[in-house]
N, C-alpha and C positions, 0 to 999 in steps of 0.2 A: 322369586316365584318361578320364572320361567318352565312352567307348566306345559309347554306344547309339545315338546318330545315323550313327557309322559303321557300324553292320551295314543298316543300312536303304537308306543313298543308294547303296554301290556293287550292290545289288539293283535299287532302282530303275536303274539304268544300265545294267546287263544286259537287263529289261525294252526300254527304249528303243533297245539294241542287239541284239537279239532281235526286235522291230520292222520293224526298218529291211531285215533279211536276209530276213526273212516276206516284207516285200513287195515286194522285190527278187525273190523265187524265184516267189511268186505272179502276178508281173507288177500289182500292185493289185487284181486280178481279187477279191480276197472281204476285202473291208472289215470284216467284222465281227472277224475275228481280228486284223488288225492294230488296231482299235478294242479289243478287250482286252487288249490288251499294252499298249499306251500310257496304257489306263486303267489297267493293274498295276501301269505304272511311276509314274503319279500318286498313286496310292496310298502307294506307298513314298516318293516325295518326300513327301507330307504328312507321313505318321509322322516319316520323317528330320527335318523342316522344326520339329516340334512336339518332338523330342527335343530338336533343337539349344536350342533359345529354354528349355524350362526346364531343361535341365541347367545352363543360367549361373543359373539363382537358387537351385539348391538346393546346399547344404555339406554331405556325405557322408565318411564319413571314409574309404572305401574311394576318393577321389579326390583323397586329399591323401597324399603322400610317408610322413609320419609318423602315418597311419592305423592305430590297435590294431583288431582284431577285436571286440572286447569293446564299442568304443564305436558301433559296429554294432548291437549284440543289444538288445531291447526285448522290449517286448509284441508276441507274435506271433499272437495273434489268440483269436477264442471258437472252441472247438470243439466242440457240441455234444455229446450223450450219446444213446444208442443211442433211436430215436423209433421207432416203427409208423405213424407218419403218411405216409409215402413209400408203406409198400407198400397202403393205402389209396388214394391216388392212385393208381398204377399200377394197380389194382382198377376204377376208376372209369373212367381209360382202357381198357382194356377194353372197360368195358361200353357206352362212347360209340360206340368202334369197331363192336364185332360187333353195334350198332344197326340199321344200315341192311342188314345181311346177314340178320339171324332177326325184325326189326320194330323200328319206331321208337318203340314204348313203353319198347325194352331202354333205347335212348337217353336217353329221359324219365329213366327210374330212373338212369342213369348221371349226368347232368346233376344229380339232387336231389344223389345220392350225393358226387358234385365238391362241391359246396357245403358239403357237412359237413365231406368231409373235409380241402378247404382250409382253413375253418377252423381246424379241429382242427392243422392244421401250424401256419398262422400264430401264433393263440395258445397254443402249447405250451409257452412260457415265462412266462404269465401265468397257469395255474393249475396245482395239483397241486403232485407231488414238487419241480419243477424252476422253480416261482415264483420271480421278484425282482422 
């Protein structure tokens, strides 16, 4: 199957042929749109280009004929448990923001504020309830 490079490269070719009619109808008169297109479509050749090369090294079982569903399913990942750290951040923001609107002291206190309460997210798995 390995299907991923092909949704990418006939993108990038649209991109390229999309291009070519821009600056046909513009007469070349404004470069920079056709310069973004041609950069879209390089883009999309990358990804296409990076899909193809490792899809040949990896063994998926959804790319083999006799593929089960089951030999698919793993470990799907940590999903955290409900934290207060997020909306402490967003708190913070804030107070960064409406700094330069009401004084740049707001900012100071926001800026300490960021500091704790990034912490307090990053090590939220290394103390309390939710240690390992």
């Amino acid at each position: 199957m390995k299907t991923e490079w092909k949704i990418f490269a006939p993108i990038g070719g649209f991109f390229v042929l999309v291009s070519i009619i821009y600056g046909y109808f513009t007469k070349l008169s404004e470069p920079i749109g056709i310069t973004g297109l041609l950069l879209s479509a390089a883009m999309c050749g990358l990804i296409a280009v990076y899909l193809a090369i490792t899809s040949r090294h990896l063994d998926r079982p959804e790319d083999r004929a006799d593929g089960e569903i089951a030999e698919g399913a793993g470990e799907l990942g940590f999903f955290p448990a409900s934290s207060i750290w997020p909306l402490w951040a967003a708190l913070t923001m804030v107070l960064i923001v409406l700094g330069p609107v009401f004084g740049w002291w707001i900012s100071l206190i926001g800026l300490g504020m960021g500091i704790w309460s990034l912490t307090g997210w990053v090590y939220e798995y290394y103390r309390g309830d939710y240690k390992h």
